[in-house]
Backbone as CSV, one residue per row, in Angstrom:
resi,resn,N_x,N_y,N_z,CA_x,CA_y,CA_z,C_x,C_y,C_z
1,UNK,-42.876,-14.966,-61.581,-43.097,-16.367,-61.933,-42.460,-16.659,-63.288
2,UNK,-41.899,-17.966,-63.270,-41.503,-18.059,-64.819,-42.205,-18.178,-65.758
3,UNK,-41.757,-18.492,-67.147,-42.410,-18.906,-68.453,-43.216,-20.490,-68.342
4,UNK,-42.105,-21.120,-67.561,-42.936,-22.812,-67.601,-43.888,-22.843,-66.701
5,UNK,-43.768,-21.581,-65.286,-44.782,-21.892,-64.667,-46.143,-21.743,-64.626
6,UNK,-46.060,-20.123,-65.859,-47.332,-19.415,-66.466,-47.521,-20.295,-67.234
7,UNK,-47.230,-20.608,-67.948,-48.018,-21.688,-68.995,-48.219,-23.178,-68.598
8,UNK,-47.572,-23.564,-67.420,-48.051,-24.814,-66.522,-49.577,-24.477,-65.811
9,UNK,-49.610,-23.102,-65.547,-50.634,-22.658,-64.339,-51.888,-23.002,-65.589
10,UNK,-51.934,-22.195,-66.513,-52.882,-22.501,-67.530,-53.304,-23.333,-67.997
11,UNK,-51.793,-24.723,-68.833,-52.595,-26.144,-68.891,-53.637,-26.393,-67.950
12,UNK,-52.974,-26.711,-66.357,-53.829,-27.017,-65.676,-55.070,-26.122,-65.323
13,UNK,-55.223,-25.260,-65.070,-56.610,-24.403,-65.077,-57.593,-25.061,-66.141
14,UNK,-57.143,-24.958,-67.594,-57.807,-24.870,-68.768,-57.665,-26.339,-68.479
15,UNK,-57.245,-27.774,-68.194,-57.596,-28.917,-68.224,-58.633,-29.256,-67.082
16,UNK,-58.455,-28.524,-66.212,-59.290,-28.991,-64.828,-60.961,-28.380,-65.304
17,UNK,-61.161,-27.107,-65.816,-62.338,-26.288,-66.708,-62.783,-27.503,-67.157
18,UNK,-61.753,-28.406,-68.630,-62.582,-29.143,-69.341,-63.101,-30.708,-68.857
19,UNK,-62.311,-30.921,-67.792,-63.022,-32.320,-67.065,-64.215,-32.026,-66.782
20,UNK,-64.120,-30.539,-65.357,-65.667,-30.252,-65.156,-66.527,-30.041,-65.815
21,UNK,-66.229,-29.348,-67.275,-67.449,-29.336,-68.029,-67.855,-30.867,-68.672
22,UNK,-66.834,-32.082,-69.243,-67.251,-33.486,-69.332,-67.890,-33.768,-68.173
23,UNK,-67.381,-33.418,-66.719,-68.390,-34.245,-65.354,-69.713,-33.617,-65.707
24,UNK,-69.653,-32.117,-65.948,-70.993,-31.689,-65.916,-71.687,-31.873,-66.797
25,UNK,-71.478,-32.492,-68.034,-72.576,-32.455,-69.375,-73.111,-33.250,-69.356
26,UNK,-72.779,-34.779,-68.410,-73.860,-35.905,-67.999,-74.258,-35.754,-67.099
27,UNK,-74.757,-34.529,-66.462,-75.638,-34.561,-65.253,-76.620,-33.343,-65.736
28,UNK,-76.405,-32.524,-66.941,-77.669,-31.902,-67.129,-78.778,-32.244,-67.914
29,UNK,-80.024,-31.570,-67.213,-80.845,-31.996,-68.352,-81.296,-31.911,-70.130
30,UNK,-81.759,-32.879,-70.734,-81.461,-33.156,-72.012,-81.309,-31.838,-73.144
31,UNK,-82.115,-31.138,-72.384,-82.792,-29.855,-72.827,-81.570,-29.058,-73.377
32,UNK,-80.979,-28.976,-71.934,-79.501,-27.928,-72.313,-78.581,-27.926,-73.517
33,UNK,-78.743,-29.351,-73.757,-77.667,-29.893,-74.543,-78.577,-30.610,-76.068
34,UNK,-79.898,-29.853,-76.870,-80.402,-30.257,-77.420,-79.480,-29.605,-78.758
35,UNK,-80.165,-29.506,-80.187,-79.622,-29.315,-81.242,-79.534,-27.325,-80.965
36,UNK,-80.414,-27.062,-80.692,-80.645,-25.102,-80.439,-79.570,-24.888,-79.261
37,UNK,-79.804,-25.418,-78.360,-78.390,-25.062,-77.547,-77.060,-25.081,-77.868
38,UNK,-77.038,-26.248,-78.678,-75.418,-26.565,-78.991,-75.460,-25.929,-80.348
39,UNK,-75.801,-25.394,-81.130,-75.834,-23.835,-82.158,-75.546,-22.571,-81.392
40,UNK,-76.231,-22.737,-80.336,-75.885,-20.863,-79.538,-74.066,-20.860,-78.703
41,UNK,-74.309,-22.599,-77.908,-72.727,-22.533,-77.717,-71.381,-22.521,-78.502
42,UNK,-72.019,-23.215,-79.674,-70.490,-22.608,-80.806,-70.825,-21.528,-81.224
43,UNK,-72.017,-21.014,-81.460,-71.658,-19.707,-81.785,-70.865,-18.928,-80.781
44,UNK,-71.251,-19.090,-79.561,-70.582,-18.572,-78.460,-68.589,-18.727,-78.452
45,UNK,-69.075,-19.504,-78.686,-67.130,-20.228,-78.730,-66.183,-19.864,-80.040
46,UNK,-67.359,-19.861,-80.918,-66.151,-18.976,-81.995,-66.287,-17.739,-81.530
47,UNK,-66.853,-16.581,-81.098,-66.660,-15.198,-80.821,-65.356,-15.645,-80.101
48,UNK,-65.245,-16.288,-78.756,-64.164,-16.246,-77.523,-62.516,-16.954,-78.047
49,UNK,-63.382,-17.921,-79.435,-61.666,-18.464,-80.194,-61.267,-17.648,-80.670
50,UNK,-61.876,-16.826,-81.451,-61.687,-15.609,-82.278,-60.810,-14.528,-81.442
51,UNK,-61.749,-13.802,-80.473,-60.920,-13.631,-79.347,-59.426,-13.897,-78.517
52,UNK,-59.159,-14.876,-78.270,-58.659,-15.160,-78.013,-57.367,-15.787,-79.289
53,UNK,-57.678,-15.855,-79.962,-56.545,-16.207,-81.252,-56.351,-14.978,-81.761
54,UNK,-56.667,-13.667,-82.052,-56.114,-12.680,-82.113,-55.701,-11.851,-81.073
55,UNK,-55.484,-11.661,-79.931,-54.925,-11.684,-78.688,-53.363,-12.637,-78.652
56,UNK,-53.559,-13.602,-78.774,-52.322,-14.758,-78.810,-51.590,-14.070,-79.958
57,UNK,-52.048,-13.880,-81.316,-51.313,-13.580,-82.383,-50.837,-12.109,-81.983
58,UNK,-50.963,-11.486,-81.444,-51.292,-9.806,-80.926,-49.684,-9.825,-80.375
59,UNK,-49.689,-10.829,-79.213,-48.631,-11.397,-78.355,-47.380,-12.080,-78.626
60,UNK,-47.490,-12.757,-79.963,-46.486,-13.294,-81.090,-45.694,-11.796,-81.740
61,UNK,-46.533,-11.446,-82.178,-46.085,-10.360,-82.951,-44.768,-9.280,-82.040
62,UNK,-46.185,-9.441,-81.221,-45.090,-7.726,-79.763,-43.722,-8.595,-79.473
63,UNK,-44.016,-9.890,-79.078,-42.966,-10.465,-78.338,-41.494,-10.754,-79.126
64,UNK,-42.114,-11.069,-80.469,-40.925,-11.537,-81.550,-40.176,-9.393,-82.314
65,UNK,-41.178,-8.863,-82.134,-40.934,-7.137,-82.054,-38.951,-7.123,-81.159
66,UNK,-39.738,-7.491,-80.041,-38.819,-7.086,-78.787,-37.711,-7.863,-79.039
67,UNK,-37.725,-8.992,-79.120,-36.509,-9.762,-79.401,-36.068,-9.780,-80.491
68,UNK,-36.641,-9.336,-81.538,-35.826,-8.871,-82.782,-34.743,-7.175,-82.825
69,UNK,-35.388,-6.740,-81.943,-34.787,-5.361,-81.387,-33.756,-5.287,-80.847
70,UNK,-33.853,-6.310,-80.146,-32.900,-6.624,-78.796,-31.733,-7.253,-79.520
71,UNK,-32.075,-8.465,-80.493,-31.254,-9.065,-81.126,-29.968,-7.914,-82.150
72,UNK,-30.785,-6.886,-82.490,-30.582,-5.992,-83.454,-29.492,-5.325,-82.990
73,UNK,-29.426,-4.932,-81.843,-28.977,-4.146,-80.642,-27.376,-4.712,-80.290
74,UNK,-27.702,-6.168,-80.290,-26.460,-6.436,-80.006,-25.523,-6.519,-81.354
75,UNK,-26.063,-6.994,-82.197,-25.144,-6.999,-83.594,-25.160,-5.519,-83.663
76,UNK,-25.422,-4.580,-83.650,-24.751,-3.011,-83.473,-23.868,-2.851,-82.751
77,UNK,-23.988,-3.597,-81.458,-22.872,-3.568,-80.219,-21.284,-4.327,-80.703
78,UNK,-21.777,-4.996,-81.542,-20.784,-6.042,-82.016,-20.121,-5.490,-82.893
79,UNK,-20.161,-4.977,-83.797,-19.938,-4.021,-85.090,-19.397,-2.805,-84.176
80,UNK,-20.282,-1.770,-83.556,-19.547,-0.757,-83.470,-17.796,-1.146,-82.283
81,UNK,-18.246,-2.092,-81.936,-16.660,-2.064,-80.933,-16.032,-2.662,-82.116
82,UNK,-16.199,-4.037,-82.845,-15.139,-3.776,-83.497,-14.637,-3.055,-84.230
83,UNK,-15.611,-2.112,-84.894,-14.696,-0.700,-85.464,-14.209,-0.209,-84.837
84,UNK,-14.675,0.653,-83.692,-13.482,0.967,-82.816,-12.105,0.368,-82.572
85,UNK,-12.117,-0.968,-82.402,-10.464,-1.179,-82.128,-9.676,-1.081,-83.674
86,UNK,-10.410,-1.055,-84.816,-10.009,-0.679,-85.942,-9.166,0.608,-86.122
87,UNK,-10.732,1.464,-85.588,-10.061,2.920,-85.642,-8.643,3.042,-84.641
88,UNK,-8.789,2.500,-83.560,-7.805,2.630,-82.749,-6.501,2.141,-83.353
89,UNK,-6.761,1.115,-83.697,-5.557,0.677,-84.485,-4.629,1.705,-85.572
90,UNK,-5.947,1.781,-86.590,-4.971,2.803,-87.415,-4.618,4.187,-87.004
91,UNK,-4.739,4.275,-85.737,-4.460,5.507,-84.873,-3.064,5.659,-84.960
92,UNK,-2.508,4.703,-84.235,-1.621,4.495,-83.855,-1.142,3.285,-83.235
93,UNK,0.385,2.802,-82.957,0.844,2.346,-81.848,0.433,2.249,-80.335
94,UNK,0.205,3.578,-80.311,0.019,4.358,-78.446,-1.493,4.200,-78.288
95,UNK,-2.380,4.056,-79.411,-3.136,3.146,-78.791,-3.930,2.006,-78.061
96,UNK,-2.563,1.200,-78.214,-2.329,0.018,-77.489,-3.323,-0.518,-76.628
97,UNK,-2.838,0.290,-75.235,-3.756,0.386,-74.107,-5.020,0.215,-74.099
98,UNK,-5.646,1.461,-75.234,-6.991,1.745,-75.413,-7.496,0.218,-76.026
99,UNK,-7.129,0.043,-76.989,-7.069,-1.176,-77.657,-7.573,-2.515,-76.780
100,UNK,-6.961,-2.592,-75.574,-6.567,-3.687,-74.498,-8.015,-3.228,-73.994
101,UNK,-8.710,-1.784,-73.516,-9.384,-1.605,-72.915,-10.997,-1.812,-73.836
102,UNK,-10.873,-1.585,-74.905,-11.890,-2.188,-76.152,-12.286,-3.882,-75.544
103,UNK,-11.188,-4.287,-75.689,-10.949,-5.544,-75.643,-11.870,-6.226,-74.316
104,UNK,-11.452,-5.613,-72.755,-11.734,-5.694,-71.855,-13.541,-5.418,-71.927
105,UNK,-13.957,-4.422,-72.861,-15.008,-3.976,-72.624,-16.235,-4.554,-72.895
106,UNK,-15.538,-5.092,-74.201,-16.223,-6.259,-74.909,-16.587,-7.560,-74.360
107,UNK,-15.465,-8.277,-73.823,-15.276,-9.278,-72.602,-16.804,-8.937,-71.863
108,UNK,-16.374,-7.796,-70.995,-17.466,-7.545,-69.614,-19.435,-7.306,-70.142
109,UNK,-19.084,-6.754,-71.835,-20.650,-6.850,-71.891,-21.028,-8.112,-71.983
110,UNK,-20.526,-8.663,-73.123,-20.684,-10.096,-73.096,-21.106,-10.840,-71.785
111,UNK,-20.049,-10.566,-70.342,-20.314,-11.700,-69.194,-21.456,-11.081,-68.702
112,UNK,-21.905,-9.617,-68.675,-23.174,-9.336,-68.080,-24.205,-9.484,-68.783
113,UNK,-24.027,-9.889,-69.875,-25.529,-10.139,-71.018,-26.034,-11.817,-70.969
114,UNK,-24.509,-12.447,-70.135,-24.928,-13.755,-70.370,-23.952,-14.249,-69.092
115,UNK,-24.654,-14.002,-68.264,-23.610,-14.236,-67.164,-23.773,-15.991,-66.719
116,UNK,-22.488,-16.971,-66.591,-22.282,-17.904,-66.168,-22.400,-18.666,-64.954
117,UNK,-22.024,-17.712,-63.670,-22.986,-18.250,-62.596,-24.001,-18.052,-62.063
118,UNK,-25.166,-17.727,-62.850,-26.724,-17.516,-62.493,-26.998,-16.357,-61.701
119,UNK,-25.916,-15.323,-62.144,-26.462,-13.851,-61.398,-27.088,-13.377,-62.744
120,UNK,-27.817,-12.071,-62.332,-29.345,-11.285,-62.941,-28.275,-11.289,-64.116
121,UNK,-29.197,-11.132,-65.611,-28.698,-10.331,-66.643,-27.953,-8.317,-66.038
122,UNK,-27.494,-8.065,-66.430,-26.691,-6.411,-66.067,-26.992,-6.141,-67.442
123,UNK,-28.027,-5.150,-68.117,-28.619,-4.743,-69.107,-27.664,-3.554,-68.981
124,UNK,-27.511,-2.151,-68.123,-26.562,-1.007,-67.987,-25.867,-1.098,-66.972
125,UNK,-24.620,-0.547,-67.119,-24.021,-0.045,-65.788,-22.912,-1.145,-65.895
126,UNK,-22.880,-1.176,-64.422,-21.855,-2.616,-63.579,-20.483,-2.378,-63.907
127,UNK,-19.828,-3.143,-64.126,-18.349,-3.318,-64.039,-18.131,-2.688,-65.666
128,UNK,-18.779,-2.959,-66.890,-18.750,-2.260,-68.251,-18.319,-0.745,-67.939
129,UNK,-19.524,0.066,-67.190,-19.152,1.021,-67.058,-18.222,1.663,-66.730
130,UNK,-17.428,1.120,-65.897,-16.282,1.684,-65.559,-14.909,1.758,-66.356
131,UNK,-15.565,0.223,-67.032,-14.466,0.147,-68.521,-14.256,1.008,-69.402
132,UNK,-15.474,0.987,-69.518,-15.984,2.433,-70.908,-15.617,3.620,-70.445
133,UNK,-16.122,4.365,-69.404,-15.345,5.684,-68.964,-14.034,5.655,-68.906
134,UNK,-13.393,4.656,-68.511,-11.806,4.637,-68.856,-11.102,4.722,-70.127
135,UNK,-12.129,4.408,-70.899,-11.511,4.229,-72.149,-11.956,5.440,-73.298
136,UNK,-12.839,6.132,-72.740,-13.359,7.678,-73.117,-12.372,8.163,-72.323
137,UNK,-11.933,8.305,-71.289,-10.694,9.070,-70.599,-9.412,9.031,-71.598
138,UNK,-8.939,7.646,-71.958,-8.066,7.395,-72.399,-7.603,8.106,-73.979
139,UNK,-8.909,7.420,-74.609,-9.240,8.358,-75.929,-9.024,9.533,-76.138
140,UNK,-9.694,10.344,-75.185,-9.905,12.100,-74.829,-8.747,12.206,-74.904
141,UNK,-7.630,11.426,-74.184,-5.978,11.917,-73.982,-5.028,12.082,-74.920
142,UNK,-5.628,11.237,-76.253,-4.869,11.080,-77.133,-4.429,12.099,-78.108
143,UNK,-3.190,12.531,-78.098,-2.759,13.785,-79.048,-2.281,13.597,-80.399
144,UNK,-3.408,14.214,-80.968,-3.246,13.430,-82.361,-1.942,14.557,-83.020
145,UNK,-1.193,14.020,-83.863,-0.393,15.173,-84.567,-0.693,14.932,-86.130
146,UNK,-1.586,14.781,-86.976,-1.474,14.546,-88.124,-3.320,14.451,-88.355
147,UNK,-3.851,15.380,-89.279,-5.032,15.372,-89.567,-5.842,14.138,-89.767
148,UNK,-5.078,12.690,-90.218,-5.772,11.659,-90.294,-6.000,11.123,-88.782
149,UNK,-4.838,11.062,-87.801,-5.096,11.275,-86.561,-6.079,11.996,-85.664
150,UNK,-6.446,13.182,-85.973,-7.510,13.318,-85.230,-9.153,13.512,-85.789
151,UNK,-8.778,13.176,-87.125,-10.109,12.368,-87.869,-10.227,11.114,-87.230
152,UNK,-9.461,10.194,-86.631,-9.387,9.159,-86.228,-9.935,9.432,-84.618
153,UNK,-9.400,10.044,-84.116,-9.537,10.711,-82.442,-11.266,10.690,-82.483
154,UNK,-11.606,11.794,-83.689,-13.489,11.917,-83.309,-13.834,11.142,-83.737
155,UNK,-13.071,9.903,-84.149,-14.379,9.014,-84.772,-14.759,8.260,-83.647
156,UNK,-13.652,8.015,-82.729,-13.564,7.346,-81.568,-14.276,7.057,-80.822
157,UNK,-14.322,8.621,-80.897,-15.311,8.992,-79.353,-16.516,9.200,-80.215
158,UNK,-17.109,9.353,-81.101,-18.345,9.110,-81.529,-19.112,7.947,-81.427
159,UNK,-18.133,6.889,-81.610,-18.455,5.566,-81.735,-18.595,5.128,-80.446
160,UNK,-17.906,5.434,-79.346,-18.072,5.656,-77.755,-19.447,5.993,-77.264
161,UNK,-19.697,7.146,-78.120,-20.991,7.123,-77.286,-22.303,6.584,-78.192
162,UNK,-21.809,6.074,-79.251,-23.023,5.022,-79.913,-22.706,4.287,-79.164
163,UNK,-21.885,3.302,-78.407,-21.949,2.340,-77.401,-22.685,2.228,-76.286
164,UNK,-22.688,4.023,-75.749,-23.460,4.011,-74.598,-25.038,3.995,-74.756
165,UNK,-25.544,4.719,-75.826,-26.510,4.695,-76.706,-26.927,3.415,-76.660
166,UNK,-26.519,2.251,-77.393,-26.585,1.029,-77.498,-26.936,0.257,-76.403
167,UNK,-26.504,0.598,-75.208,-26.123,-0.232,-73.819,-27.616,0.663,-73.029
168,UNK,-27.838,1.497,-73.192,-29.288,2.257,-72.850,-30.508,1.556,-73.888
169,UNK,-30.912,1.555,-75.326,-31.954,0.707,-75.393,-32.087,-0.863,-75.292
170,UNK,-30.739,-1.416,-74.653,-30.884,-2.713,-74.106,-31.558,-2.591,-73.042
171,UNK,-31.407,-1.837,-72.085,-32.166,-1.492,-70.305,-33.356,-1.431,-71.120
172,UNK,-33.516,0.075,-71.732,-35.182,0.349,-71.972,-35.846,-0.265,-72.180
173,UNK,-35.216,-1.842,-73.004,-35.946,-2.737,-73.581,-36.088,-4.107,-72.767
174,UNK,-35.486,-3.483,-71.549,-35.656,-5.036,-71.259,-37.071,-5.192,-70.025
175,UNK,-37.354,-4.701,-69.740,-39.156,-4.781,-68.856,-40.131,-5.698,-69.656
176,UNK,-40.711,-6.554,-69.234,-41.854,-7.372,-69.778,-42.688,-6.387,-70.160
177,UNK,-43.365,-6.667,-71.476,-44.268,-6.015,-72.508,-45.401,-6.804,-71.782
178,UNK,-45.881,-7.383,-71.689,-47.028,-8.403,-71.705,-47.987,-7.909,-70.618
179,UNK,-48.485,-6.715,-70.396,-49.676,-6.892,-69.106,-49.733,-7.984,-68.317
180,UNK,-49.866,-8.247,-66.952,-50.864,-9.004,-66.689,-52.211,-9.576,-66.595
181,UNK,-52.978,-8.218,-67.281,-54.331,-8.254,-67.580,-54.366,-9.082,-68.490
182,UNK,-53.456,-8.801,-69.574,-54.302,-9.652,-70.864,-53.809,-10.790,-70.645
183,UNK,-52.665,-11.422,-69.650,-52.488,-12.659,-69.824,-53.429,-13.478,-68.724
184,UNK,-54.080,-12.467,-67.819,-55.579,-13.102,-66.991,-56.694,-13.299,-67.975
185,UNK,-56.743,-12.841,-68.753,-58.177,-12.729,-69.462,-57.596,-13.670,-70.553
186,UNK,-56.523,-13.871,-71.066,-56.131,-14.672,-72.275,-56.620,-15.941,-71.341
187,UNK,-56.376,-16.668,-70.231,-56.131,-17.695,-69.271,-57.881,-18.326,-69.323
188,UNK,-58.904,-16.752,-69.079,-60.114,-17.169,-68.945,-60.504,-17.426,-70.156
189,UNK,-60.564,-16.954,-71.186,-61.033,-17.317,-72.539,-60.730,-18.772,-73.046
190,UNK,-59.414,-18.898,-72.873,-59.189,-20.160,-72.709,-60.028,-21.226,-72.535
191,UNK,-59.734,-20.864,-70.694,-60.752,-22.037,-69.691,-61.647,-21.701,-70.410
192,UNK,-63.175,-20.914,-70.473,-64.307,-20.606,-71.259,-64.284,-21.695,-72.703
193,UNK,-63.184,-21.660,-73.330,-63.594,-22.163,-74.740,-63.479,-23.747,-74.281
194,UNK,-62.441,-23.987,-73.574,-62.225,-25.417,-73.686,-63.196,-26.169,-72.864
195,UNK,-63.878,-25.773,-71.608,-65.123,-26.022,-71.199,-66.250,-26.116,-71.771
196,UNK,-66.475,-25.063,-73.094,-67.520,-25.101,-73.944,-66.957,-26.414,-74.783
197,UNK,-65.928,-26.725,-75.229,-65.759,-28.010,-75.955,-65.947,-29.088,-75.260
198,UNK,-65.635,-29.253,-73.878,-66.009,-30.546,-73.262,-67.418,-30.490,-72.983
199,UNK,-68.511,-29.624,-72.841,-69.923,-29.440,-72.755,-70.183,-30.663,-74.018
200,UNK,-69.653,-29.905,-75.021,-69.869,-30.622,-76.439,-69.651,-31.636,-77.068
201,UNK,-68.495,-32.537,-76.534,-67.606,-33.602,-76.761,-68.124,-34.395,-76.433
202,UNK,-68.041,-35.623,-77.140,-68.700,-37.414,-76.321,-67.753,-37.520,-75.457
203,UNK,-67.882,-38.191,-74.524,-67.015,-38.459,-73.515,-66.643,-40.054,-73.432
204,UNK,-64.908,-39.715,-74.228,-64.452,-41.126,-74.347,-63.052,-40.801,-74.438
205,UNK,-62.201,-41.597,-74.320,-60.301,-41.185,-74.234,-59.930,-40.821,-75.460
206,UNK,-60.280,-41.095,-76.578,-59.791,-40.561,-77.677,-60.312,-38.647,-77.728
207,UNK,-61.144,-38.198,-77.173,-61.926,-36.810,-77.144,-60.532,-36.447,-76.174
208,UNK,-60.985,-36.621,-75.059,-59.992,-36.043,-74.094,-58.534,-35.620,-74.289
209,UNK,-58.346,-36.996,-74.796,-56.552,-37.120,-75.584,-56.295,-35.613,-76.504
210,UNK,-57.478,-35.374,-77.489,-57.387,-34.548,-78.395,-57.238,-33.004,-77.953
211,UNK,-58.220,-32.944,-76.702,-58.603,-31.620,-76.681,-57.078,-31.496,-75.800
212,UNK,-56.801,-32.560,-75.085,-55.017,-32.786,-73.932,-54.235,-32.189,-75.109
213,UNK,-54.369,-32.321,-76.240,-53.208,-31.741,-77.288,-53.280,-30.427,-77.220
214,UNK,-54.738,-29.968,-77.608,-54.558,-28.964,-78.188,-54.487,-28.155,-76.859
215,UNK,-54.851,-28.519,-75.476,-54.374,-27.257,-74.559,-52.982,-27.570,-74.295
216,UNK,-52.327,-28.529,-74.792,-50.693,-28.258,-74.827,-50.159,-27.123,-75.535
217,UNK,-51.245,-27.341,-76.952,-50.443,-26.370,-77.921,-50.265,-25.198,-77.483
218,UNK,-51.698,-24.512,-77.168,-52.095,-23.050,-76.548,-50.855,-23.242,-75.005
219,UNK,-50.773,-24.328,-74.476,-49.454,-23.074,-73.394,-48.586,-23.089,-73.688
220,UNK,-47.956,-24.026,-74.566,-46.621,-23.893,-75.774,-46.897,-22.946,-76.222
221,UNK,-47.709,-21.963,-77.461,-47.327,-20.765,-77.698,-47.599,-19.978,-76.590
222,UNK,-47.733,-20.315,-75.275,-47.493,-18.912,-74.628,-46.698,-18.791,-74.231
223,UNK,-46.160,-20.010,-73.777,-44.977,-20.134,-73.096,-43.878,-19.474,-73.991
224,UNK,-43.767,-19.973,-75.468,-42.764,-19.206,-76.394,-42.905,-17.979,-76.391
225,UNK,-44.271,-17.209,-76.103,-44.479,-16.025,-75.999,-43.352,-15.100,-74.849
226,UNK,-43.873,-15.566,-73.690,-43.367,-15.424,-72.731,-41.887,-15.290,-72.696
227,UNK,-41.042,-16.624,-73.260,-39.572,-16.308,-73.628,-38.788,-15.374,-74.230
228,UNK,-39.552,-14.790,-75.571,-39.110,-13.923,-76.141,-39.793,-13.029,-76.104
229,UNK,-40.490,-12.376,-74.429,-40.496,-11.106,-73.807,-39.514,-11.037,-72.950
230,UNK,-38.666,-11.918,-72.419,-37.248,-12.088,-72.307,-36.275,-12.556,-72.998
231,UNK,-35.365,-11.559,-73.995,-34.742,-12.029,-74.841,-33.258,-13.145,-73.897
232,UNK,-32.876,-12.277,-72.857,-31.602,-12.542,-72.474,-31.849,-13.503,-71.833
233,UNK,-32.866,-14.051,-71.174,-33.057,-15.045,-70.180,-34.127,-15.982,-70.509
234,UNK,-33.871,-17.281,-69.285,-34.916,-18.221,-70.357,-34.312,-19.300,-71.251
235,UNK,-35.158,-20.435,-71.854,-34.348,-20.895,-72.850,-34.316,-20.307,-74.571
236,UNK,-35.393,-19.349,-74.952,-35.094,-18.861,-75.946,-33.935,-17.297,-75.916
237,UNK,-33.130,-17.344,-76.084,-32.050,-16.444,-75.723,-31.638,-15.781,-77.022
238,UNK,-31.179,-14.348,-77.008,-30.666,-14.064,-78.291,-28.743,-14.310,-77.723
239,UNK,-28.769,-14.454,-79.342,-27.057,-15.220,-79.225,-26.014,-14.255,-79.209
240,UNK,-24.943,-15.070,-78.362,-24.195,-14.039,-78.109,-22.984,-13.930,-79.413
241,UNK,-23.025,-14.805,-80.195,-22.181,-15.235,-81.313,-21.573,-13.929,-82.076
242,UNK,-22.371,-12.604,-81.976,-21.566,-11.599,-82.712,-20.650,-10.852,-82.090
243,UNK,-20.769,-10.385,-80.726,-19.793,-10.497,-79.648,-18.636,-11.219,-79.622
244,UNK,-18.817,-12.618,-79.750,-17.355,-13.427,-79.494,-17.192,-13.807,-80.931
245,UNK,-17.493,-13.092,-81.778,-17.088,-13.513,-82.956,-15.915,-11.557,-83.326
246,UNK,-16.914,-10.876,-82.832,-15.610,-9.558,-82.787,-14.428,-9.778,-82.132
247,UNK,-14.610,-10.267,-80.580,-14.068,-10.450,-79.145,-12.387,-11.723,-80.416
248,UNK,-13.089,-12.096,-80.851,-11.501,-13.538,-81.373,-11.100,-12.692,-82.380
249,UNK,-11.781,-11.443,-83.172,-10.553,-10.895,-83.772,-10.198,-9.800,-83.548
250,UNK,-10.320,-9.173,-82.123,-10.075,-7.869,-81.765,-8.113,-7.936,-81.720
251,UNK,-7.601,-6.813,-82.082,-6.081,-6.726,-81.876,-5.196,-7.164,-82.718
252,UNK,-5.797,-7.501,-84.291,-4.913,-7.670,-85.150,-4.975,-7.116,-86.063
């Protein structure tokens, strides 16, 4: 399910909770709703806000974790290829090829990290891979004749396999963090609190309006939550800007 739809499912849950508890607070008796009752229910309701607002913050934290990682990941990705076509460069001439194949490689992570006609993100593997082994083939081939040359040769292939390195904790990282448990029980605490507020509330459009805000707010941060437990997908996205900012000066 998506981000708008989890946090759509919740508005409405947690709005439909607080009507029934407004339908229900004029049909009980006076008793329920005297000065001692409505002391035990906020007390009740701050334990479950409490609850539930460190849980949410719990979820901010992990989620902005992951996408700061992820983000991290690619500006490494970005950096180490363009050193590579560096190194390649001051290799030599006859690195050319390799050069072209840098080039190519860069291209293909880029289209699988952010692909244009609505196929899956490609976190490892795919068409990259085949780039990259070609271009570790290519590398491997290269006969260096001059000690700065094959200081240049291992740096190559070092930096090769920090790439692959790189292109592995993008996969590892990309699985939703978020249980579904805690985002069931985040959902009920919710409903629970905002029901205890309509128990409590006079019942008039300005109340309703208010509490309509604030369960906007709560599925807005989940919903943001939710996004950046998917960095690549979604509308909060990490940018691809360090990529095509190597990618326009690769080859000179």
């Amino acid at each position: 399910m998506s981000s708008l739809a989890l946090a759509s499912a919740m508005f409405g849950s947690v709005l439909a909770g607080t009507l029934a508890a407004l339908w229900l607070a004029r049909r009980l008796p006076d008793h329920h709703l005297d000065s001692a009752s409505r002391d035990v229910i906020k007390l009740g309701l701050g334990v479950i806000g409490t609850l539930a607002a460190l849980v949410l913050g719990l979820l901010v934290s992990s989620t902005k974790g992951i996408y700061d990682a992820q983000s991290a990941t690619v500006k490494d990705l970005a950096a180490q290829l363009g050193l590579l076509d560096r190194v390649l460069g001051r290799y030599g001439p006859e690195t050319a090829p390799a050069r072209a194949q840098v080039r190519a490689l860069t291209q293909s992570i880029t289209d699988q990290l952010w692909p244009h006609d609505g196929a899956p993100v490609e976190y490892s593997g795919g068409a990259s891979r085949g780039i990259g082994e070609g271009l570790f083939d290519a590398i491997a081939a290269l006969e260096p004749r001059t000690d700065a040359q094959r200081m240049l040769k291992g740096r190559a292939q070092d930096i090769l396999v920090g790439l692959g390195h790189a292109r592995q904790r993008l996969a590892a990282d990309s699985d939703r963090s978020i249980p579904t448990l805690l985002l069931v029980m985040l959902g009920v605490w919710q409903g629970v609190l905002f029901a205890g507020f309509g128990l409590l509330a006079p019942r008039n459009a300005t109340t309703v309006g208010v509490l309509t805000v604030c369960m906007l707010s709560v599925s807005g941060a989940l919903y943001v939550v939710l996004e950046l437990d998917r960095p690549f997908e979604g509308v909060v996205r990490v940018s691809d800007a360090p990529l095509r900012a190597v990618l326009a000066h690769m080859g000179e």
